[in-house]
N, C-alpha and C positions, 0 to 999 in steps of 0.2 A: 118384453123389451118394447113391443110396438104401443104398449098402453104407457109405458115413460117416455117414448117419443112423442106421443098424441099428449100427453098434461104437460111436457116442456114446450111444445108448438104454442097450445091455450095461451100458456105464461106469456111467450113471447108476445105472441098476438095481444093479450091485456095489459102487455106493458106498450105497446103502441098505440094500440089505439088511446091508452090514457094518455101519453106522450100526445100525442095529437088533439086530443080534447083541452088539454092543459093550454094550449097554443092558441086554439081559438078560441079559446077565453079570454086569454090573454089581450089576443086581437080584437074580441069583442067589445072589450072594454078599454080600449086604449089605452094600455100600462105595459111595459116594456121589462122585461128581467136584465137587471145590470150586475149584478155580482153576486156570489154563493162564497159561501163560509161551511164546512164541513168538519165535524170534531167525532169523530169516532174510536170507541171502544176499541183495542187488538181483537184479535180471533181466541178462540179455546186454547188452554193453552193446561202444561202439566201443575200443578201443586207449586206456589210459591216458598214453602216452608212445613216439614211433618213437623207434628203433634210428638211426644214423648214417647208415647205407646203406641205407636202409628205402626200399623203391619205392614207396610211397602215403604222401603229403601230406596232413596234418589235413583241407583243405579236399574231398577225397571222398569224407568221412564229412557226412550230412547235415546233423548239429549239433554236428559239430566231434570231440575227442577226448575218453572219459570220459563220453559220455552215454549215456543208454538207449536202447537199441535197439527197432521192433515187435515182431521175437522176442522183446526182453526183456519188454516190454509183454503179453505174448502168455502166456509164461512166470508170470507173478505173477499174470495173473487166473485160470491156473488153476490158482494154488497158492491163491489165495479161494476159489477155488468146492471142494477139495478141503477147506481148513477149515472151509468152511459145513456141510457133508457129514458130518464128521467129528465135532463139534460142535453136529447139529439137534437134537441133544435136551437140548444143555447152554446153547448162549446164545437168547435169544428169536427167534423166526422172523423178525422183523422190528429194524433198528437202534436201538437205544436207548446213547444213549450215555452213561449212570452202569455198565453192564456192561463196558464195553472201553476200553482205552489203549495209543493209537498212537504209537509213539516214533521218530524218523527223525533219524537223522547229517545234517547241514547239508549234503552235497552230494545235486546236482541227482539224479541215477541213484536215490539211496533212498529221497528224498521221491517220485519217481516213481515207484518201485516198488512203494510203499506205498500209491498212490491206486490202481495199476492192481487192487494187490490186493486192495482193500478194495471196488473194483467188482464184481468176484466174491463176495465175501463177503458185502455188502448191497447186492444189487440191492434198488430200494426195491418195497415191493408195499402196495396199498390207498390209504390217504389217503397215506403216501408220496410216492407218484407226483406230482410238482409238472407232469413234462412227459410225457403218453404217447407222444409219439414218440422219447422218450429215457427207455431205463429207468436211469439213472444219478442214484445222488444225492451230494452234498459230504457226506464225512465229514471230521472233525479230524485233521492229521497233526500231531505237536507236533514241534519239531526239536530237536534235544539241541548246543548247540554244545561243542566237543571245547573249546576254551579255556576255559568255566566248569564243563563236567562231562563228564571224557573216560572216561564208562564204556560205549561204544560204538566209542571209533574208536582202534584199535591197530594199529600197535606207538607207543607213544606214548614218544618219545624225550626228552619234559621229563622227564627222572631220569637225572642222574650215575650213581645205582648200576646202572640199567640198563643205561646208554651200556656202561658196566667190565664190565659181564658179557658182552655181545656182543662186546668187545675179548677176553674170554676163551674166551670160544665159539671163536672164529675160529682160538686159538691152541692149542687142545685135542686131545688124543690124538684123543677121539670124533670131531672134525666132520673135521679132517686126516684120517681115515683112513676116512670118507665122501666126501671132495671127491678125493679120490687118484688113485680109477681114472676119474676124468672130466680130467683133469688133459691130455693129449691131445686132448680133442675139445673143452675152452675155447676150447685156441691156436684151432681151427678155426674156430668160434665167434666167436672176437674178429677174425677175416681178414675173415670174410664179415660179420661186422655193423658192424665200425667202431672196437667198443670194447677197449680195452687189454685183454689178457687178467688181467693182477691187477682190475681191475676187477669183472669177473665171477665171482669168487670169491666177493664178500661178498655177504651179506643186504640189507646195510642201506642199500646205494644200491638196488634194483633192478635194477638192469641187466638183470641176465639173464632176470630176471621179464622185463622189457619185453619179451626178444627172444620168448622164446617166446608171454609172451600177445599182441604185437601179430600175430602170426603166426597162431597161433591165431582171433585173431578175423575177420583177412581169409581166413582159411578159410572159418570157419561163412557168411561173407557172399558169397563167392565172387569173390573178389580175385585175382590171379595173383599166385602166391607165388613168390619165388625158387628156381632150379633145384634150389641147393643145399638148402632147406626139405624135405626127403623123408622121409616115413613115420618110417626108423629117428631121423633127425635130430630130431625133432618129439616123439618116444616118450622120447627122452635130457633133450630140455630142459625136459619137462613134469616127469621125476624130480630136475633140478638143482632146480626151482622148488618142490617138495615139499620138497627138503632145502633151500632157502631160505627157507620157510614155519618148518619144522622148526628151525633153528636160531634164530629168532625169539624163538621162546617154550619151546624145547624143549634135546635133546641133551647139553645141561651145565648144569645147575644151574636144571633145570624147577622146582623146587617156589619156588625165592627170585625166580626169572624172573615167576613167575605170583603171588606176592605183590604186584608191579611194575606187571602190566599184568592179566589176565585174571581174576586174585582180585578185582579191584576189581567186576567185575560178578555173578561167585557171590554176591559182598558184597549186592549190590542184591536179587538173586536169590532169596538167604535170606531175606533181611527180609521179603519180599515171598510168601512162604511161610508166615514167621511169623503176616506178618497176619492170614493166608488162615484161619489157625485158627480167626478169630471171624466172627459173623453179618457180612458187608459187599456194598451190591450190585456193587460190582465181580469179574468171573469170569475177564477176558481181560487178558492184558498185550503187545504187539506188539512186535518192535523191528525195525527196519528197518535193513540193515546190511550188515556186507563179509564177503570169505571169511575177510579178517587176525580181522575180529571172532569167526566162529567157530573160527577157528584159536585163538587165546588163550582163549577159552572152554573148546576142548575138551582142546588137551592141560592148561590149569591143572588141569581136572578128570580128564584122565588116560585121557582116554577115546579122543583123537585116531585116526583110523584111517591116519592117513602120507599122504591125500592130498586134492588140491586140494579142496576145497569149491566144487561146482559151482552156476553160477548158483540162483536161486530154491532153492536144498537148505535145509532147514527145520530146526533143532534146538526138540525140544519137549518142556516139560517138566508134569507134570499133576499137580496133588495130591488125593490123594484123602483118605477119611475113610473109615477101614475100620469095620466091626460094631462091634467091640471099643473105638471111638472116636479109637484109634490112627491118623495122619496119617500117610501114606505118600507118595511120590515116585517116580514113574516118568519113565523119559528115552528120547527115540525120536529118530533121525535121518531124514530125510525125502530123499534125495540122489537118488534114482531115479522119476520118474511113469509105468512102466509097475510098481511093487511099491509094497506098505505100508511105512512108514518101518520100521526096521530097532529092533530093542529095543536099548536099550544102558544096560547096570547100571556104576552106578560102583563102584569096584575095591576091595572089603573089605565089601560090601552086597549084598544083593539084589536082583533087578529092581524088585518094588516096597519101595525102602529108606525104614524109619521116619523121620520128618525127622530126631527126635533125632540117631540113628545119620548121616542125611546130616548134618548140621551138624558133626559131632563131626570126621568124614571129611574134609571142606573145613576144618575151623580150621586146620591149618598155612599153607592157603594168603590167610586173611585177615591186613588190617595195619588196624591202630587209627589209624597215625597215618602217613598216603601220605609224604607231603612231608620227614617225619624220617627214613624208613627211606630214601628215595631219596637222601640226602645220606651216606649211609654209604658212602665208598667206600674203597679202600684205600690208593688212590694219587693226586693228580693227572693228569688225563688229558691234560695239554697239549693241543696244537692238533688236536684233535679234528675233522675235519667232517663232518659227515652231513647229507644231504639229505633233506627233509619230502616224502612225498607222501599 
């Protein structure tokens, strides 16, 4: 116990003194931090959907399928306490809610994720404290629901011209000559899970996501996984589900794709930049969300790194105010809690890129008018089905 006391002191102390260094950098160089932007993953969470032949039943998951888990729970307070940390010198030591807005997808896992995280982030202190044997206080989570504003939850299949593009995705040199050399280990695939092997081809039902992530996650919990589930097997299907990620928003025709679906929140993104230009007390913007979310996020923006977005992995963006009065934009991914979030420049800009210059960079991927351009299709799509999850 006294050698996890002495590595949590370390942490702590490393996250201050960086907290402190970041400062006088800042000072050093006359540029001033004026607003954050924060998009992060939920926490761990149980199986969204079993496989056909699947050995564990929804019912010995504690709260069923698609919830959060206490790893998860575990996971997001201390990606709070890592933004409190990160952040002591920019939002007030204590909660004030005209500085921050918390945004969360209608489902159970990310308004949960978002309280866990926010416990971390404002432990209450002083008059605060309504109960001292609970240092915990209610913050606001707002819920964004995806049927009146679905700039959170993607892949969002209300667009014909979307729907025509993943029909063309599917039938493309590019993604045919990615799904090829797995073509063998589907059939396998579809023996032992139940489902047809054309099934497990496309994106856009899941399927194959399901197999690997429900497996995946009776791992992390310690579930008895099938025979056939073994290391090289598990390494295969976690790369089919990357390139079912990938084909989503990506592979053939990323830049019209991401006008579709991920443009729509750069859209918000910008705006919310722009503001940032003038005197306002708001400093924080939160959103509470899935990997699909940062997936459309990051390849619309080009940034994508090919793979999964794991739990609580944090996309952040910070704008500053340089000497020269010049508004800059920096972008960090957060995907690891034993390292610093990783810098990430968008693609024709600099790390710290002038918003102008960001703005200029993202305009192909904004649409004036969502609802007109997704009616643009080429063909009728006849009996199309695709399922919602």
């Amino acid at each position: 116990m006294g050698g996890t006391r002495l590595a949590r002191g370390s942490k702590n102390l490393h996250f201050a003194l960086l907290a402190l260094v970041i400062s006088l950098l800042q000072s050093a160089f006359g540029r001033e931090l004026k607003f954050v932007i924060l998009i992060y993953r939920h926490g761990d969470r149980s199986p969204i959907e079993n496989y056909p032949n699947g050995l564990h039943s929804e019912s010995e998951w504690p709260q069923g399928f698609g919830q959060l888990t206490q790893i998860g729970m575990k996971q997001q307070y201390e990606l709070g306490q890592y933004i409190k940390k990160r952040y002591s010198n920019f939002l007030s030591a204590s909660y004030k809610r005209e500085e921050i807005l918390i945004q969360s997808t209608e489902i159970d896992r990310t308004i949960m994720s978002a309280q866990a995280n926010l416990a971390g982030l404002f432990p209450p202190t002083g008059d605060q404290i309504w109960n001292p044997e609970l240092l915990w206080q209610p913050v606001p989570v707002h819920v964004v629901p995806k049927a009146s504003n679905p700039k959170l939850r993607y892949p969002n299949f209300q667009c014909p011209r979307y729907r025509e593009l993943l029909k063309k995705t599917m039938a493309s040199n590019e993604f045919q000559e990615k799904i090829k050399p797995y073509e063998e280990f589907i059939e396998t695939i579809a023996y032992y899970s139940g489902y047809d092997a054309p099934v497990l081809k496309y994106p856009t039902n899941f399927k194959i996501w399901h197999v690997q992530d429900t497996l995946f996650c009776e791992s992390i919990h310690n579930f008895t996984l099938p025979e056939w589930a073994t290391e090289d097997v598990m390494a295969k299907l976690t790369e089919l589900t990357e390139l079912s990620l990938s084909s989503l928003f990506g592979i053939y025709k990323r830049e019209e794709k991401a006008r579709l679906q991920g443009g729509l929140l750069v859209k918000y993104i910008l705006q919310q930049f722009s503001e940032a230009r003038f005197p306002q007390k708001r400093k924080m913007v939160v959103y509470s969300a899935h990997d699909t979310t940062l997936g459309a996020l990051q390849m619309a923006l080009n940034t994508y790194n090919n793979k999964l977005p794991p739990y609580a992995s944090c996309q952040i963006f910070e704008q500053y105010e340089e000497e020269n009065g010049v508004h800059t934009i920096e972008m960090y991914f957060r995907n690891d809690t034993s390292k610093e979030p990783y810098p990430v420049t968008l693609p024709g800009c600099s790390s710290a890129c002038p918003l102008s210059q960001f703005a200029e960079l993202v305009s192909p991927i904004l649409v004036d008018n969502w609802e007109k351009e997704c009616k643009k299709t080429d063909r009728d799509e006849g009996n199309i089905i695709i399922k919602y999850y």
